[in-house]
Structure formats: structure tokens, C-alpha cells
N, C-alpha and C positions, 0 to 999 in steps of 0.2 A: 397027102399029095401036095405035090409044090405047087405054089401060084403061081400064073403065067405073068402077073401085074407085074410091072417092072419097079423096081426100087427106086427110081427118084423120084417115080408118080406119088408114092407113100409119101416120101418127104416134102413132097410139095405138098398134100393137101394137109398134112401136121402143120405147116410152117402157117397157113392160112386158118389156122384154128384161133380163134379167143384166147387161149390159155398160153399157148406156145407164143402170141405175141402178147403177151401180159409180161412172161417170166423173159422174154428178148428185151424189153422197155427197161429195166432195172438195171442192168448194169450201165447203161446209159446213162440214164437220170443218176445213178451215183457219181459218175465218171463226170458229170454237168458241177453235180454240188461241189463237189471235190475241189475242181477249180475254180468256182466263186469266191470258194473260201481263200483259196490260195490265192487269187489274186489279190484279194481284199485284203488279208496278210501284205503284199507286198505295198500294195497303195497306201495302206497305212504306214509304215517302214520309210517309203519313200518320201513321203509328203509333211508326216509329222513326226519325226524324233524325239522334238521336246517331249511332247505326251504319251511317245511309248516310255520315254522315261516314268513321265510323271507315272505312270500307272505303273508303271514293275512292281512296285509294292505292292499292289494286288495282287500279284502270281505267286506262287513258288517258283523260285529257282533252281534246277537242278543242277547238280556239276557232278563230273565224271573223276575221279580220283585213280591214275592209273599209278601202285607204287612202283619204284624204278632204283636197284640198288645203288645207296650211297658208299663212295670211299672212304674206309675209316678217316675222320677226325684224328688229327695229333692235337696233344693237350694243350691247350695256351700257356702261353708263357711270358712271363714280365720279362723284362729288361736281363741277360742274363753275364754272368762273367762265366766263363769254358776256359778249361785246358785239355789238351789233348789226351781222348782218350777218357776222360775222368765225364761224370752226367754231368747234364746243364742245370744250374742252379738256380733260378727263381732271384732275382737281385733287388735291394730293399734298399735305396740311396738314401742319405739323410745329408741337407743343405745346410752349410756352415757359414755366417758372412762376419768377414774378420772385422772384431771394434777395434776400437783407439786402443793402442798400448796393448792389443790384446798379442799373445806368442802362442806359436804352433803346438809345444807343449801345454799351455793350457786348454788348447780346445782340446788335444789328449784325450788329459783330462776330466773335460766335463763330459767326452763321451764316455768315459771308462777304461780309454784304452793305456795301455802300459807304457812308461816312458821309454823304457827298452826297446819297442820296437821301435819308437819314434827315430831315439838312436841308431837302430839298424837301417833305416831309410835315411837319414842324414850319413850314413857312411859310404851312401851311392855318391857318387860324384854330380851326374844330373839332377839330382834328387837336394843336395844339400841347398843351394843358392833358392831356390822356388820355396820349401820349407822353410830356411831362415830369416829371406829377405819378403815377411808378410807388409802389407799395406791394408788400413783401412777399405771397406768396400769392397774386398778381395773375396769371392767365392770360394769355398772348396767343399767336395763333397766324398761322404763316406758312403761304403755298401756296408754294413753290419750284420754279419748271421744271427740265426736265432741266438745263439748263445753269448751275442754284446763283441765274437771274434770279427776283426777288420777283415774284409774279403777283397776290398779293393777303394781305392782312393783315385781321384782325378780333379783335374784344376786348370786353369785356362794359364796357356803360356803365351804370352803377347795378345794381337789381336785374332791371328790365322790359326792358334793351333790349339787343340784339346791332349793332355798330357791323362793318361789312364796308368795305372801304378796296380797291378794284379799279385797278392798275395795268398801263396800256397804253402803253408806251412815253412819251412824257410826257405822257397823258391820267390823271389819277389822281380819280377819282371816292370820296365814300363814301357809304352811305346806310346807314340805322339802322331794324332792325327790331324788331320790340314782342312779348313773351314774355309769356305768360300765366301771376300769381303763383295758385297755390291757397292757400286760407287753409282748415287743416283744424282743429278745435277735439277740444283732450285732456284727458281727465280723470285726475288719479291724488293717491295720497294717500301719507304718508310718517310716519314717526315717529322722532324722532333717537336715536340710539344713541350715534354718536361727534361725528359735523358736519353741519349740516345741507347740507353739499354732499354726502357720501356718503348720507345719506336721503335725498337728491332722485334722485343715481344709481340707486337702489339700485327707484326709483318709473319712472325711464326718460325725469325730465326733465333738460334738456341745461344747460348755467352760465350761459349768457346767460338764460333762465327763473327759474332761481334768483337770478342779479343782480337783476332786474324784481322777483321776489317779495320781494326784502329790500329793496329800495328803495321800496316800495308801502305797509309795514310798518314804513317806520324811521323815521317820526316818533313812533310807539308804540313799538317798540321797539329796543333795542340789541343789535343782533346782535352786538356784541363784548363782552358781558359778561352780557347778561342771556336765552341759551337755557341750555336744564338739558336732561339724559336725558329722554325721555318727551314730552318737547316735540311736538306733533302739527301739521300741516297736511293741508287737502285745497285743491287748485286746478284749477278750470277755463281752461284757458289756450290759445292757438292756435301752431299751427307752421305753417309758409310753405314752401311747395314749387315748385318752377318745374318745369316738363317732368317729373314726376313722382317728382323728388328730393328730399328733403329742404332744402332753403337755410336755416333759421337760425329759433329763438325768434321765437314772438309776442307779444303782449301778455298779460300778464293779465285774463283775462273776469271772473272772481269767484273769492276765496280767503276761505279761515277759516284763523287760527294761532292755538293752543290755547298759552300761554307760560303755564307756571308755574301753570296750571291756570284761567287768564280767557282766554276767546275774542276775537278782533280779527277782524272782519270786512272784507269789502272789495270793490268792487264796481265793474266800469268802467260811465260812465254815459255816452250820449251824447245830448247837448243840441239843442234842434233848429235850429241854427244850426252843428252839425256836431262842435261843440268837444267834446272826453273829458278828463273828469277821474276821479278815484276817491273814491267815498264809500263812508262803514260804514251800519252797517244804519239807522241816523234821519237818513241823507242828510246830515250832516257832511262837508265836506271830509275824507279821508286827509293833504291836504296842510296843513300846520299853519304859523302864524309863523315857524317856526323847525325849521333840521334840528337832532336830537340830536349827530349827529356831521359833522360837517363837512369831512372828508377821507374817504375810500376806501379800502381794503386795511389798516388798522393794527388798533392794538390799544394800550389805556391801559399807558402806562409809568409814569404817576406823578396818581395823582386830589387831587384838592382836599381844600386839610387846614390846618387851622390851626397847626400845628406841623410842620416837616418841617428833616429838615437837607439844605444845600444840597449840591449834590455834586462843586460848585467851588467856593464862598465855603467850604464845613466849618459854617455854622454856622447854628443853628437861627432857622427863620424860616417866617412862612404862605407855601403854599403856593394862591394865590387862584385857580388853575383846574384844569384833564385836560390831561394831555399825551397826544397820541396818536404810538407811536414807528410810524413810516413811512420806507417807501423817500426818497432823497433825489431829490426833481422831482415825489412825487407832487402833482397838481393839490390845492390849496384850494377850497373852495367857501363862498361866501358864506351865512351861517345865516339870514339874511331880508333881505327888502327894504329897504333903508335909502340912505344917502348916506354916503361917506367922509370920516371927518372930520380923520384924521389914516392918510398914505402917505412910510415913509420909515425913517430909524435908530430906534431910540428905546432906549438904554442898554443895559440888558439881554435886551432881550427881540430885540434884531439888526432885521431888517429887521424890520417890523411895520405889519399893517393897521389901523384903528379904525374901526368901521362904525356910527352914530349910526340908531337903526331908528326912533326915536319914540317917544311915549309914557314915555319915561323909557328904553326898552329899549338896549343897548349891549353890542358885543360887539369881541374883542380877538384878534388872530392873531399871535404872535408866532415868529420862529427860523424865517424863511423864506430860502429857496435865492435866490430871487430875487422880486421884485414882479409883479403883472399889469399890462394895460393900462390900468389904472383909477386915477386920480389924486385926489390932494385936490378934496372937493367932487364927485365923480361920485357918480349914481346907479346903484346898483347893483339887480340882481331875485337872489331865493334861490334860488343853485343856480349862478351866474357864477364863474369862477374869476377867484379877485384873487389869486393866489398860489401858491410851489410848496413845499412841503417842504424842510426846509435846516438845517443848524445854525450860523444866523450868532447873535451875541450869546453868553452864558453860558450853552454846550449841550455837552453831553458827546457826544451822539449826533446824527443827524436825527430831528426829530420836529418837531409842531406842540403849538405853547403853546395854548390856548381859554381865553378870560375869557368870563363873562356878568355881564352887572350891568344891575343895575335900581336904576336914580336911582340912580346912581353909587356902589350897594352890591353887593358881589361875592356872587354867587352860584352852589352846584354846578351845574355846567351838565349834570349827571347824573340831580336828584332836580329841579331847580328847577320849578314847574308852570307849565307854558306855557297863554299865553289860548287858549279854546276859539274856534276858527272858526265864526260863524253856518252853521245848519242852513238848505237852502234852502227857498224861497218853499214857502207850501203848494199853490197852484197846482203849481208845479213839480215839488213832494215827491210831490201824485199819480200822475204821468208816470214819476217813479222806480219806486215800488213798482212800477208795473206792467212797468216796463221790466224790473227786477231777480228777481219774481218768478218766473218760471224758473229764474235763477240758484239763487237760492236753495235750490230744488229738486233741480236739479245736487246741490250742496253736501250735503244731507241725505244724499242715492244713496250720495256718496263714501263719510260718518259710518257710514251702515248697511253698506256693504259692508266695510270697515276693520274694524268691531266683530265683524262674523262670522269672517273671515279670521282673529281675532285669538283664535276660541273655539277 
């Protein structure tokens, strides 16, 4: 028989039983712990990192590793030479660097390779002049197959381009690719001590910068007698990098040389037809009528003197020019533009040039190794070599004899005053200043930074 008791009466007096609120309190009290602990978890997390580090080491760590398909790998590969159509080969260069006297046939060779094909690559046209005309220091490099066969050749053509030479049994292609030069601009400043190549070192510019800086400066002055102690420069000047290496001196942008306590200034200018020359600060040529010294690498062995005894005749007599003593072959150079008027013996003086410039001006080269190309009657520009260093004629040593004369009067060609070169146009002189004006700037930086370093 069914009970008339209604069913939520029942559940209310269950809910009011001991047992039924025992087994009600637990999911509670779990749901309590639960998030004590999680908190506690996070306030730990939050508050101290360093030490949840420090303790990791106590846990395990798990990690989850889900794999995930990879794309085939293609096989690595070295450096390869391809032609079309045929696999890629695996390339195995070997670096050549040419010595003194050394020839393209014998590096051949020493690698192994046949002269025959050396000959089949000199029958290129492009090919013959880079293979025959080697140079010391010259790189070239081989690919060699396993079996000692040349697979390919390449060599640096100029500064900008790499020359690759690809041979396939007698298919032999080459093609020339183009290197990008950086031109990075340096500042630095020096004060000589002993030479001005160790205060250049010493500043962190390289010999070829220092050639340029005394060649910029050697119509004003005489680097072989006239720098002293204390002597100062500063220069802005560029260095040339390929693929991020250093490759060699740039030009000089703008320098100051402090000589003997007068400043020479100097400035590359470029014109808008593209040409560079160098001017001082009122846009004068640097370059003047006339070099002071007219050979390279020497140094005066005997200066101009109205009395001098000779030191193969014994006996006293004018001495009408500078001897500069030099290696024997060093190059001459022509001391201005002129025309040659006399090429050949002439007594004592052995071989001997005579350069007629104009104006009354004339100049004389005597005690030379051998003559240049330049004959009676050629025109010659300053700066051509008509000649080498030598002691032919009445010479004790190698050296060059130097006359200078004006209307056919002898002159020191040390102190003598050379004509000043016109200052350019003023139209043009404006375009300077402002082209230079930076420079200049430069230049002061260097001045102020040199005089603090120096406090």
C-alpha cells in the first residue's frame, strides 16, 4: 500500500540525519583544501621566482613530446660547380699564391696538371693576359676532382670582379662576377717623433696613405730634409674594403701639415665634370709647375754649392745642382711639362735628359741606368718617367744629378721659388668652399682632439 507521507517530508528528515550531513561536509572541505593549495602555488610563483628556480631541482620535470612530420632534408652541400642538366658536384678548391719568378705553368705543375690544357686556356683570348701576366701575391685557386682532374679555376680580376673558368671535358666556359668595393672614411692625427711613417703607424694609417699624404704635400714640402720633431698632421682620408675586409689606402679627402710650425693645407675637390684635383685653402692647385724632388725613395747626397771638390776629378769646382742617392732602376720623373730637348750621352753627366718647360724654365737629369721612352723632341706631362736611376758618366755611386735653370741661369732647385698656379674661377671657388666646408670641420675635430689628448 502506498504511503500517504509526501516525499519531500522524507528528504528533509534524511538531510537532518548525522550521516547524510557527514558525507554533505566532504566535498566541501575538499573543494576548501583544493584551493589553499592553489593559492599557495600561486603566491609562491608570484612572490619568489628566484626559489622556485632554486628548487626545480628537486622535481621532476615533465615534458610533453608531440611528434610532428619533418620535410625531407636535401643533402648538404659544399661549394658546388653545375652545368646544366648534369648533378651537382661537391667542390674542393685548393689556394695557389704566386712567388717571385714563379709562372702559371709551373703551378701547373706542382698540382699535376697537364700543360696541354694550360695551353688550351691560354688560347681563350680573355684567358691569356690574367694567366700570362702573373704578379707576386697573386691568388689563384683550383677545384680538383677526386681524380687530380681541374674542374674549375678562378682569380680576382682587378679590384671589383671574381673571374670563375668552368671546365667540362672540352667545354671550358668562364664568366666574371662583380664584388662590391665599400669606401669607409678615417680620421686620425699624428705628431712625429722619429719618421713620419712611425707617426702614421703609430695613428693606425697604413704606407700606401702615407705615400698619398707626402705626395699631396710634396710640391710644398721636402720630405727628405725638411720634417723636424713636432712636425704635426691630421687627415681625413678613406680605406676600401671588399666583402668586409680591409683591401688597401684610399685617397686623401682633406689634411693639414703643421712643418716647422706653418700649416699646409689640402683638400680633394671634385669638379662637376667628375675630375679631382687637390687644393689649399684659397683653392690654389697643390699641384704646382714643378715637383721639388723628382725621383722617389732617396735622399740628397750632395746639394748645390758653388764650390765643391769633386770626388773623381779631386778638384774644386761648382757644384750647379742636388744629387738625390737612390736605388739603382729607380724610376725618374719628369719635374713639369715641357718637351725634350736634348736624349742621350752628354760627358759627364752619362746618360742625360734635357727638358725645355718654357718660359725660360729648364731642367737637367743626369747619371742615368738607362733612358725612357721618350725621345728628342717629345712632349712630355709632370710626373712621366723619362728615366732610371744609374751611375753612368763621372758617378761614384747610383744617384740622380737635378739642374734647374731659369734662362739658362743655374738655380737651387731646393730654395728656387716656383711660379704660383692661378687660383680657380670665383664662380667655381664658390662651389669649393662649400664643397670643402665640412672638411674643414673634420679637420678642426682632429686639432681639438690631438690638443686635449696631449693635456
Amino acid at each position: 500500500m502506498q504511503s500517504d507521507t509526501p516525499r519531500h517530508d522524507t528528504a528533509a528528515h534524511d538531510a537532518n540525519s548525522p550521516a547524510v550531513a557527514k558525507a554533505a561536509r566532504k566535498p566541501h572541505e575538499h573543494w576548501l583544501l583544493a584551493s589553499l593549495v592553489a593559492a599557495t602555488v600561486l603566491m609562491t610563483a608570484a612572490i619568489g621566482p628566484g626559489f622556485a628556480s632554486a628548487e626545480l631541482g628537486d622535481y621532476e620535470v615533465q615534458r610533453w613530446v608531440q611528434p610532428l612530420p619533418l620535410p625531407e632534408a636535401e643533402p648538404a652541400q659544399a661549394e658546388t660547380s653545375t652545368t646544366q642538366g648534369a648533378p651537382v658536384v661537391a667542390s674542393d678548391w685548393q689556394s695557389v699564391e704566386i712567388k717571385s719568378g714563379q709562372t702559371m705553368g709551373d703551378v701547373f705543375a706542382s698540382l699535376g696538371l697537364s700543360s696541354a690544357l694550360l695551353h688550351r686556356l691560354l688560347e681563350r683570348p680573355a684567358l691569356r693576359e690574367p694567366l700570362t701576366r702573373i704578379r707576386a701575391g697573386s691568388r689563384f685557386e683550383f677545384d680538383l676532382g677526386d681524380a687530380g682532374e681541374l674542374r674549375a679555376l678562378r682569380f680576382e680580376q682587378g679590384q671589383a670582379s671574381i673571374v670563375t673558368v668552368q671546365i667540362d671535358g672540352d667545354d671550358i666556359r668562364e664568366t666574371a662576377t662583380q664584388r662590391d668595393l665599400q669606401y669607409r672614411v678615417n680620421m686620425a692625427s699624428g705628431v712625429i717623433e722619429e719618421s713620419l711613417f712611425d707617426a702614421a703607424a703609430k695613428a693606425g694609417i697604413g704606407h700606401g696613405t702615407v705615400l698619398e699624404l707626402a705626395k699631396v704635400f710634396g710640391y710644398d714640402i721636402d720630405f727628405t730634409r725638411d720634417l723636424r720633431v713636432g712636425d704635426r698632421f691630421d687627415v681625413v682620408y678613406e680605406e676600401i674594403y671588399r666583402d668586409g675586409e680591409r683591401l688597401r689606402g684610399g685617397d686623401i679627402i682633406a689634411a693639414r701639415f703643421t712643418n716647422q710650425g706653418k700649416d699646409y693645407h689640402a683638400f680633394r675637390y671634385t669638379f662637376a665634370d667628375g675630375r679631382v684635383e687637390y687644393f689649399d685653402l684659397d683653392g690654389r692647385p697643390m699641384k704646382k709647375g714643378f715637383l721639388r724632388i723628382p725621383v722617389e725613395f732617396s735622399r740628397i747626397s750632395s746639394r748645390f754649392s758653388s764650390a765643391r771638390q769633386h770626388p773623381i776629378l779631386g778638384r774644386m769646382r761648382a757644384h750647379k745642382g742636388v744629387d738625390y742617392a737612390a736605388g739603382s732602376g729607380t724610376p725618374i720623373m719628369a719635374a713639369g711639362d715641357g718637351r725634350i730637348r736634348f736624349s742621350g750621352w752628354q760627358n759627364g753627366y752619362g746618360r742625360t735628359i734635357i727638358i725645355d718647360h718654357g718660359r725660360g724654365y729648364s731642367t737637367l737629369y743626369g747619371h742615368m741606368s738607362r733612358l725612357g721612352s721618350y725621345g728628342n723632341g717629345a712632349r712630355v706631362r709632370q710626373g712621366n718617367i723619362i728615366g732610371y736611376v744609374g751611375r753612368s758618366g763621372l758617378a761614384t755611386g747610383p744617384h740622380l744629378h737635378y739642374e734647374f735653370r731659369i734662362n739658362g741661369v743655374h738655380r737651387d732647385p731646393l730654395t728656387v721659388t716656383l711660379p704660383k698656379p692661378e687660383p680657380l674661377p670665383k664662380a667655381e671657388l664658390a662651389r669649393f668652399h662649400a664643397q670643402t666646408a665640412p672638411l674643414m670641420a673634420k679637420l678642426q675635430l682632429l686639432e681639438g682632439a690631438r690638443r686635449y689628448a696631449a693635456k
